[in-house]
C-alpha positions as CSV (number, residue, x, y, z in Angstrom):
1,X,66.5,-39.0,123.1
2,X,66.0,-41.5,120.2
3,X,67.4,-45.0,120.1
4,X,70.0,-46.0,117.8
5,X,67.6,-48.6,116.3
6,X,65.2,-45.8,115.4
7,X,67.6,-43.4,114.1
8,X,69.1,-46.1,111.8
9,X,65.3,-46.7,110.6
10,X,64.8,-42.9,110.1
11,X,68.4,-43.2,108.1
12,X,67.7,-46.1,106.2
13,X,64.1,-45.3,105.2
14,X,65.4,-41.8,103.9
15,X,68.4,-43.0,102.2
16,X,65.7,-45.5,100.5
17,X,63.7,-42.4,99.6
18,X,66.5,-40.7,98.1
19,X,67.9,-43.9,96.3
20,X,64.1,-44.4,95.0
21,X,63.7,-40.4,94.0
22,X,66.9,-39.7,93.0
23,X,66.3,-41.8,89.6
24,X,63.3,-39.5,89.0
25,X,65.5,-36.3,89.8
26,X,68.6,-36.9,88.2
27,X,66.9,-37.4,85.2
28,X,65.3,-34.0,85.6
29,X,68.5,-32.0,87.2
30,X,71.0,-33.2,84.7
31,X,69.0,-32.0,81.2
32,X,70.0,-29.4,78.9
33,X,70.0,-26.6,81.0
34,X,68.2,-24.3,78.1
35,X,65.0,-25.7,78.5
36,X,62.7,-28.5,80.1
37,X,64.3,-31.5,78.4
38,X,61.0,-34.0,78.4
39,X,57.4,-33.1,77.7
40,X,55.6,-33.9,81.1
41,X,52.7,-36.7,80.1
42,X,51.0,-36.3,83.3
43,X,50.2,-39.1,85.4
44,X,47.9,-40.9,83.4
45,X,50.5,-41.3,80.7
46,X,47.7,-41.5,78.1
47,X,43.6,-40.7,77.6
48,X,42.0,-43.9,78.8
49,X,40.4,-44.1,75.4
50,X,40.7,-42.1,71.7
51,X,40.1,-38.9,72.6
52,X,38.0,-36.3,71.0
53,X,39.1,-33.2,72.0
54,X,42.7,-32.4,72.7
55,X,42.3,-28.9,74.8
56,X,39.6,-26.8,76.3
57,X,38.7,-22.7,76.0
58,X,36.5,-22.1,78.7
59,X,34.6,-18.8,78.6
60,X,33.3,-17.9,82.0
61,X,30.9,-15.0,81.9
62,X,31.2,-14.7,86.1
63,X,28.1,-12.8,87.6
64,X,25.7,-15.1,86.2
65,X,24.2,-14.0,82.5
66,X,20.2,-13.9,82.4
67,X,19.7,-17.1,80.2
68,X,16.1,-15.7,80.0
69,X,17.2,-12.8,78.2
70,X,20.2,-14.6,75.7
71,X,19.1,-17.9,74.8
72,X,15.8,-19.3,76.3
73,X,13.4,-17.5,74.7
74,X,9.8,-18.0,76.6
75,X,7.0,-15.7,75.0
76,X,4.9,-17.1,77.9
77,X,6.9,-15.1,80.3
78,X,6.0,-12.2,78.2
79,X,2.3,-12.9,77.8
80,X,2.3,-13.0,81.9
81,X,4.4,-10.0,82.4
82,X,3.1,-8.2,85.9
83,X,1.7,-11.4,87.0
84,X,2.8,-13.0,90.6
85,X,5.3,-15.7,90.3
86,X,2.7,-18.7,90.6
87,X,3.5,-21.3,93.6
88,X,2.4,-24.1,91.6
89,X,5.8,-23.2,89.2
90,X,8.1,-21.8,92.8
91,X,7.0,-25.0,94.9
92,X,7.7,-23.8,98.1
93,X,11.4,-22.8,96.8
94,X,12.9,-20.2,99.3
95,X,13.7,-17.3,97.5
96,X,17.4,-15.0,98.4
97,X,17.5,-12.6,100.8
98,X,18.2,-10.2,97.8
99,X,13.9,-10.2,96.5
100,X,12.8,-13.3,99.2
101,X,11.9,-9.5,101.3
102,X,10.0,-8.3,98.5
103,X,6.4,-7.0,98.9
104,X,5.3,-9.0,95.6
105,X,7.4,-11.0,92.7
106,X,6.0,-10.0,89.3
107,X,6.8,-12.4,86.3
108,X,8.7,-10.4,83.9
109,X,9.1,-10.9,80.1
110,X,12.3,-9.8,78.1
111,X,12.5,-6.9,76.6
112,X,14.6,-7.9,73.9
113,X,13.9,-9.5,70.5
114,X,14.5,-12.9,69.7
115,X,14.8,-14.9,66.4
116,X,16.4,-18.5,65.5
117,X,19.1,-19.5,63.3
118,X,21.0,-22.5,62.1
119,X,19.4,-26.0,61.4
120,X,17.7,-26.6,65.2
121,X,16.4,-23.6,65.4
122,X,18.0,-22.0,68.4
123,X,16.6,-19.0,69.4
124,X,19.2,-15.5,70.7
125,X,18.6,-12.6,71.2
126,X,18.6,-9.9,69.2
127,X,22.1,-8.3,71.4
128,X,24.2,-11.5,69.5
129,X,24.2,-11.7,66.1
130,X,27.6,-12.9,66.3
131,X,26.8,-16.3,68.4
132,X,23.3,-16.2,66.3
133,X,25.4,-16.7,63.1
134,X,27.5,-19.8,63.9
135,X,24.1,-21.7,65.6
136,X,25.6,-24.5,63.4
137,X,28.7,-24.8,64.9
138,X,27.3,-24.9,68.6
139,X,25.2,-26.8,70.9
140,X,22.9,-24.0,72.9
141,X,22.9,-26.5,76.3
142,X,19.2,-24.7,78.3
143,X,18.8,-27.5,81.2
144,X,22.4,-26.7,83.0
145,X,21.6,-26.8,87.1
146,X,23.4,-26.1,90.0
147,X,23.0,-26.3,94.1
148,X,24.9,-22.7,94.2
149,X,22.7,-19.5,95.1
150,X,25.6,-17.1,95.5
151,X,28.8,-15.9,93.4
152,X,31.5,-17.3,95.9
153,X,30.1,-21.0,95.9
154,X,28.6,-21.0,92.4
155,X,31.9,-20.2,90.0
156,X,34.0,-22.5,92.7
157,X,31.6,-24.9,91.6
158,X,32.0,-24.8,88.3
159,X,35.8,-24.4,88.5
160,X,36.9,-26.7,90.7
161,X,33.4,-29.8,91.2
162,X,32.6,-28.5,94.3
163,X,31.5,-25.1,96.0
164,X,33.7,-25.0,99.0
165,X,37.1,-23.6,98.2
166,X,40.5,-25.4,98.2
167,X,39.8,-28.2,95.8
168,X,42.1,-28.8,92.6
169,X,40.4,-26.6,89.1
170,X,39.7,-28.3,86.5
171,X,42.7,-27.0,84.4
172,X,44.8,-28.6,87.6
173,X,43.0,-31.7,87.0
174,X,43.9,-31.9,83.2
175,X,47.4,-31.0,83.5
176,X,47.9,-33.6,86.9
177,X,46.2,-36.2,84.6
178,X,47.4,-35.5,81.0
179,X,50.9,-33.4,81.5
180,X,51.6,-31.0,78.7
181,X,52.3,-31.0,75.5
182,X,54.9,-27.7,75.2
183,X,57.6,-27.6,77.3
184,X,57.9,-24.0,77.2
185,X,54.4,-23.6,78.3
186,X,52.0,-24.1,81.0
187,X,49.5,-26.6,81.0
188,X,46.9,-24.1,82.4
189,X,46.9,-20.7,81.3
190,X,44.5,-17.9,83.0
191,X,43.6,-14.8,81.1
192,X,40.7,-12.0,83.1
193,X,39.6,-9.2,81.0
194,X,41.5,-6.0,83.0
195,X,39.2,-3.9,84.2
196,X,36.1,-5.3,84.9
197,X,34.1,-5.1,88.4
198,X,31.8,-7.5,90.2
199,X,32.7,-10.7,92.2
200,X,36.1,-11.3,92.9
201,X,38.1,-13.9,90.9
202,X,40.8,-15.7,93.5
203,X,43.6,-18.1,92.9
204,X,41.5,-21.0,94.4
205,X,39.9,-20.7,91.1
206,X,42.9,-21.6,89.4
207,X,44.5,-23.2,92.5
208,X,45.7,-26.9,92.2
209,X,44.7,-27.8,95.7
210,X,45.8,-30.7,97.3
211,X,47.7,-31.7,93.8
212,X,51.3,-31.1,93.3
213,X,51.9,-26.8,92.6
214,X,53.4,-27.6,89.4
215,X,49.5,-27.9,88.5
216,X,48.2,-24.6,89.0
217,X,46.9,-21.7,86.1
218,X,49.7,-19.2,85.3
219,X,48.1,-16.1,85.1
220,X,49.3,-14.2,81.7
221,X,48.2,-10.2,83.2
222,X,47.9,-7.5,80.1
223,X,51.5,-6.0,81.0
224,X,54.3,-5.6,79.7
225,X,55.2,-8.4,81.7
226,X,52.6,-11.1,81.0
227,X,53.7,-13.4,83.9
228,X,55.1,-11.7,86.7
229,X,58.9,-12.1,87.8
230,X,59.4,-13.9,84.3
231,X,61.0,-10.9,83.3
232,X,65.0,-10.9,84.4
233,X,66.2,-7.5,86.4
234,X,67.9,-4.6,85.2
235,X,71.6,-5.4,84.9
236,X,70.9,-9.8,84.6
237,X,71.3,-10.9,80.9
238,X,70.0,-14.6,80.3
239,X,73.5,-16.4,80.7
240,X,73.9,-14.6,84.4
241,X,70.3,-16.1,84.7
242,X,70.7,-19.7,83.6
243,X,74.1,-20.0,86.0
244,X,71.8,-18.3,88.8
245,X,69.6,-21.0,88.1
246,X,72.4,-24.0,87.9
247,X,73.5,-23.0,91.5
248,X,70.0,-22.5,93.3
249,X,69.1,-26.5,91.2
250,X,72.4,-27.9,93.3
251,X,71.1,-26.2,96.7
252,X,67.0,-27.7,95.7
253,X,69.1,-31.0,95.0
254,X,71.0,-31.4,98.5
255,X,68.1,-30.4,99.9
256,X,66.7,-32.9,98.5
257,X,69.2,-35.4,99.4
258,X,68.4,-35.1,103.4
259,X,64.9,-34.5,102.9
260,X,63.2,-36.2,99.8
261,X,59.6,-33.7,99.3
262,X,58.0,-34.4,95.9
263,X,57.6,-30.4,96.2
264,X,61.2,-29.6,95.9
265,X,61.2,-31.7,92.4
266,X,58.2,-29.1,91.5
267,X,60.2,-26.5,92.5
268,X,62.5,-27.3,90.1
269,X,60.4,-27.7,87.4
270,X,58.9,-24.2,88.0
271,X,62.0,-22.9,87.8
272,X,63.3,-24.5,84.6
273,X,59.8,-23.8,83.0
274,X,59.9,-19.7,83.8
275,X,63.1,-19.7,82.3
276,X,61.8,-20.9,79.6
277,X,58.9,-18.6,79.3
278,X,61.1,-16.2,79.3
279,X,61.6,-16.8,75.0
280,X,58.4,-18.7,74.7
281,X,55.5,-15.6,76.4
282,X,56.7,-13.2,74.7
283,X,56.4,-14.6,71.5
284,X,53.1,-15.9,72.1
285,X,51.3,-13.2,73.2
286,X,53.0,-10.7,70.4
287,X,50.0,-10.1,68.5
288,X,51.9,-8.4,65.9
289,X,52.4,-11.3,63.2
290,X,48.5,-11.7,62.6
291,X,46.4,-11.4,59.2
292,X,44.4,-8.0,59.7
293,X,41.2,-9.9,58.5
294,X,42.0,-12.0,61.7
295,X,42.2,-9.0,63.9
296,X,39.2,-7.3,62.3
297,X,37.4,-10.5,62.6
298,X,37.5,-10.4,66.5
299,X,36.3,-6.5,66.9
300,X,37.6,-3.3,67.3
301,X,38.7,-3.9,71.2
302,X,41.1,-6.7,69.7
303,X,44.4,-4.2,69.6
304,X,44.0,-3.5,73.2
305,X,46.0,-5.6,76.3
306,X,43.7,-6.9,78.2
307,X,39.8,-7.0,76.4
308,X,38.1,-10.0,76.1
309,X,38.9,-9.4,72.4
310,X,42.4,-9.9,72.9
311,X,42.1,-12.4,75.0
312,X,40.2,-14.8,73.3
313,X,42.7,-14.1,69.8
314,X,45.8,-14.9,72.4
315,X,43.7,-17.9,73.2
316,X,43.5,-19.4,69.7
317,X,47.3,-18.7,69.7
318,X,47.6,-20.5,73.3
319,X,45.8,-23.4,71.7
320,X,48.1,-23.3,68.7
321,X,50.7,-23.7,71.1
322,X,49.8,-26.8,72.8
323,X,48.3,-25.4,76.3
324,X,45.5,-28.1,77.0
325,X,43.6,-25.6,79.4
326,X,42.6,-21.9,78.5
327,X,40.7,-20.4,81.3
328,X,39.0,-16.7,80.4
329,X,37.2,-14.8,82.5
330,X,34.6,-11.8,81.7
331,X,32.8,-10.1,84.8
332,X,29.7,-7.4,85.5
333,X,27.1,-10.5,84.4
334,X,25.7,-9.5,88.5
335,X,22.0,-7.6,86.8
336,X,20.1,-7.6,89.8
337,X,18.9,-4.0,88.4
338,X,19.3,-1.7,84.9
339,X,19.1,-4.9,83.3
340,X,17.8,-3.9,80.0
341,X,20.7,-1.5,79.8
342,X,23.3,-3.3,81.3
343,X,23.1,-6.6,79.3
344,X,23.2,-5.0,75.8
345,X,27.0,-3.8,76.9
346,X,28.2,-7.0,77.9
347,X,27.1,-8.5,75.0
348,X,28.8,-5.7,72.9
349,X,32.0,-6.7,74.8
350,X,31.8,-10.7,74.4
351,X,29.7,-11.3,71.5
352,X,31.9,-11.0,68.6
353,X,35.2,-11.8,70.1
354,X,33.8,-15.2,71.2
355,X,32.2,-16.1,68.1
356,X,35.2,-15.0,66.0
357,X,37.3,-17.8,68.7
358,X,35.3,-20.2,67.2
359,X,35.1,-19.3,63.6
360,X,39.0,-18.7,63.9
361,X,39.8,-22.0,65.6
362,X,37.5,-23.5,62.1
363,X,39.8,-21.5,60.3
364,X,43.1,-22.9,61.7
365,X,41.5,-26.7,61.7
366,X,41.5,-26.5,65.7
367,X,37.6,-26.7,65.8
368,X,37.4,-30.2,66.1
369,X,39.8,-31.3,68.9
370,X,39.2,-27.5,70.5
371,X,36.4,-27.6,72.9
372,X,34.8,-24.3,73.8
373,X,32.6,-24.0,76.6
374,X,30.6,-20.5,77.3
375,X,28.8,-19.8,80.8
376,X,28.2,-18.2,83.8
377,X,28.1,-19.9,87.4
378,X,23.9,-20.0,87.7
379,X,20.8,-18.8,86.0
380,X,18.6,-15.7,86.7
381,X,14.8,-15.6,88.0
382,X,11.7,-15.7,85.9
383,X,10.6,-12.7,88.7
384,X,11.4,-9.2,88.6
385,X,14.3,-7.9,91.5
386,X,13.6,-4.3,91.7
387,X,10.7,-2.5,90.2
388,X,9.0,-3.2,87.1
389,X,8.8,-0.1,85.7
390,X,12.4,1.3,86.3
391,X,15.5,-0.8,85.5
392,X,14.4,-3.6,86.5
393,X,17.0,-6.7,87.1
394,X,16.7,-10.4,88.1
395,X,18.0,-12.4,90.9
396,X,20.3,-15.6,91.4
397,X,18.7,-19.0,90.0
398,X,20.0,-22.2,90.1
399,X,17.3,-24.7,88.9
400,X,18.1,-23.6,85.5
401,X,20.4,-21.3,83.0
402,X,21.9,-21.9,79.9
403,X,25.7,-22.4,78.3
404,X,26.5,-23.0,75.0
405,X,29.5,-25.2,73.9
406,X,31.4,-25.8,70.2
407,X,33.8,-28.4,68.5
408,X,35.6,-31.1,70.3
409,X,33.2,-33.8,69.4
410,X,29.8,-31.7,70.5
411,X,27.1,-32.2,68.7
412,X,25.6,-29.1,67.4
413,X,22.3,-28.0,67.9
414,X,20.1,-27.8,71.2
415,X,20.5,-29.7,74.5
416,X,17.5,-29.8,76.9
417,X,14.7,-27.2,77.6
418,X,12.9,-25.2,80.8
419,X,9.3,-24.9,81.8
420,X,7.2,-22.6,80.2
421,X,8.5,-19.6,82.5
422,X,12.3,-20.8,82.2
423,X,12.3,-21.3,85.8
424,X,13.1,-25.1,86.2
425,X,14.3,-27.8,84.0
426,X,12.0,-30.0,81.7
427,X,14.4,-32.0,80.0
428,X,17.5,-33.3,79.7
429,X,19.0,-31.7,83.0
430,X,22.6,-31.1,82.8
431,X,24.0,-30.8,86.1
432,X,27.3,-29.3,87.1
433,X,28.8,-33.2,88.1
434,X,27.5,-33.8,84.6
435,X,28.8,-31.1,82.5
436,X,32.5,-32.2,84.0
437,X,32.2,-35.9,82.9
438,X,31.2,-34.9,79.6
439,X,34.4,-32.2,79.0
440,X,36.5,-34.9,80.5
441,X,35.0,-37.9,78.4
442,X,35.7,-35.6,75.3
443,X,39.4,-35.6,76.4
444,X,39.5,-39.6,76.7
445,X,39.3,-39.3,80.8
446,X,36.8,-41.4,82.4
447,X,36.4,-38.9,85.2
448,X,35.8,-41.9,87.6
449,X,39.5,-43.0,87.2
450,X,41.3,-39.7,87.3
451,X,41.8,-39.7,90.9
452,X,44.1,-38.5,93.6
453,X,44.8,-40.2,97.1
454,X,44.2,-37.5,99.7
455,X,43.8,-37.5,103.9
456,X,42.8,-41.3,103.4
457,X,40.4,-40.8,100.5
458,X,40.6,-40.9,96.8
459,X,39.1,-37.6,95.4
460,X,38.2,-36.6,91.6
461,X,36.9,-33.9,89.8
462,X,33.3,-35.3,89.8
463,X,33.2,-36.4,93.9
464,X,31.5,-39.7,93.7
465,X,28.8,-37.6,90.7
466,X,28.4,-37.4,87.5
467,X,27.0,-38.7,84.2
468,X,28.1,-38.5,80.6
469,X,25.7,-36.6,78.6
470,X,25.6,-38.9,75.6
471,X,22.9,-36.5,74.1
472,X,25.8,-33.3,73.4
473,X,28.4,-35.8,71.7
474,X,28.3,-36.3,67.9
475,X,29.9,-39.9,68.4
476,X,28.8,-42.1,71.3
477,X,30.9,-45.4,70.3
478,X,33.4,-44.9,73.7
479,X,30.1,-45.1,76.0
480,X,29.7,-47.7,77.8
């Protein structure tokens, strides 16, 4: 049994609590009940510094594109086709499990055509034309690293700054750290071409960890329902729905009264915000309205729910809309065999709609404060999995694959190079640590102060990594 002394602390810290917290949820419980009253500026209340970019499109190619075979062109590979990887380029690496049991590991060249375009030069293969023709509005990055060797670890990696699941995303980070700038929308917004096979794409890639829930990616689904449950019941009209929602607000706020969770204020929040969905998804994702040159512009796949197509045109209109973090996701990029068939079709499938993203958000003057980033999770080997002769594919590689990245203050061009067998890095190595402090320098973050106190330690997106890659910025005045 407790003391009196120790029950009046309990009282008197929680009445504190609630006197403290109640400021913050009155303002929040007593708003127009239509909509989220106050645009949520995120903990950071403001970039640390002008900011470049004001949102980011991420493009994530999961399964690992062959960079050998899309971007880093080496006609050495191809004069030494059939030849044994040599040790003096391997260095004692220990290859997978998937080819490391593989009576010999030929070099083998592409057998695709490359050509460059634009100012630098790049070089792309002959399977996109699309990315090939706006070389001048890109920076082709070649030197990106990773520790990852498998799917799981690898896109956790990139999603979330480290490779062991739980952590807050990115997207998480941004909204936690910058709020959002339309109330009737997420923050964070998740869109997977329907589908597609290969690796599996969970929540934790999305997830917002150990950070408040309010965080997390809202997965938009090709449905007829783009967010499920937004939708009200058969029989419930909006105004049985907003009183539904009045009552189950006074029962989160006595709850809160005895027991003051930051959570319950988020619950709130996600509450008033799905309501408001309810007006603002719909018309966002209603295709309908746009120019047909627009739609044409994006491919033929743009009209149906669901393609990468028609996801990366809802993603201009997301962007439009003032959602700082668009996450897209495009799988099969796994080729450890029928690579020389299977690449061409993923290419058909991405490399138009993602070039047309970029050439539309020029269009719409989003280009400059949009950053677009393309990639996979890791690279693929110099080596032949499989057999030469007969659909031949390449395993997992992370000393070195490639990305390519557009507008929000990038600095078009080429970033960093491989050996003469694309197998490791040359110059300019652009580690995964790195790539985030560079996205979150564009957005006016100094990713060493956008922290959260956790279990005794202050964590960030970059750990205790990370370097700004002054090289990919076209202005380097806010370096330090």
């Amino acid at each position: 049994m407790s003391s009196p002394v120790a029950a009046n602390r309990r009282k008197f810290l929680t009445q504190t609590g609630v006197g403290i917290g109640g400021l913050a949820l009155a303002d929040l419980v007593h708003r127009d009940s239509s909509a989220v009253a106050a645009v949520d500026r995120g903990v950071l209340g403001e970039p640390h510094f002008a900011p470049k970019a004001k949102r980011i499109i991420s493009l994530f190619m999961s399964g690992a594109p062959s960079h050998l075979d899309l971007f880093d062109y080496k006609p050495e590979l191809v004069r030494r086709h059939g030849e044994q990887l040599p040790e003096s380029v391997r260095k004692g690496q220990r290859l997978t499990a998937m080819s490391g049991n593989q009576a010999s590991i030929p070099l083998v060249g592409s057998p695709f055509k490359f050509t460059q375009h634009g100012q630098a030069g790049a070089w792309f293969c002959e399977h996109l034309p699309h990315t090939a023709s706006i070389a001048d509005d890109i920076c082709v990055v070649r030197s990106m690293y990773t520790e990852a060797i498998n799917h799981g670890p690898g896109v956790t990696f990139l999603q979330t700054g480290t490779q062991i699941a739980g952590r807050p995303s990115m997207g998480a980070w941004l909204s936690y750290g910058l709020g959002q700038d339309n109330a009737d929308l997420p923050a964070f917004v998740v869109l997977i071409t329907k589908g597609k096979s290969g690796q599996p794409l969970g929540a934790h890639l999305w997830g917002s960890g150990f950070l408040p829930t309010k965080h997390q990616g809202v997965l938009f689904r090709a449905a007829a329902d783009p967010v499920l449950y937004l939708g009200n019941p058969a029989g419930v009209d909006a105004t049985s729905r907003r009183k539904l929602l009045d009552r189950l607000r006074d029962l989160h706020e006595h709850q809160y009264e005895g027991t003051p969770d930051a959570e319950i204020r988020n619950r709130i929040e996600h509450y008033e915000l799905a309501f408001a969905m309810q007006s603002s998804v719909p018309e966002a994702t209603d295709l309908a309205g746009e120019p047909q040159s627009v739609l044409e512009s994006y491919g033929p796949d743009v009209s149906t729910p669901g393609t990468f197509a028609a996801n990366c045109l809802l993603a201009r209109r997301m962007a439009e809309r003032g959602v700082k973090f668009i996450q897209l996701y495009h799988q099969d990029w796994d080729h450890h065999s029928g690579l020389p068939t299977g690449l061409p079709n993923l290419c058909k499938e991405t490399d138009q709609p993602a070039a047309a993203l970029v050439q539309d958000l020029k269009r719409c003057g989003l280009l400059d404060d949009t950053l677009v980033v393309w990639g996979g999770e890791f690279g693929r080997t110099a080596y032949c999995q499989g057999k030469i002769q007969t659909g031949f594919g390449r395993d997992h590689h992370p000393r070195c694959f490639s990305i390519w990245m557009a507008g929000g203050g990038i600095k078009p061009g080429v970033y960093g190079e491989t050996d003469e067998l694309g197998y490791n890095v040359a110059t300019d190595g652009l580690h995964v640590h790195d790539l985030h402090a560079t996205m979150l320098h564009l957005l006016g973050i100094d990713h060493e102060r956008l922290t959260y106190r956790f279990q005794g330690r202050r964590y960030r997106l970059t750990d205790v990594h990370g370097s700004i890659a002054a090289g990919l910025l076209a202005d380097t005045s806010n370096i330090s």
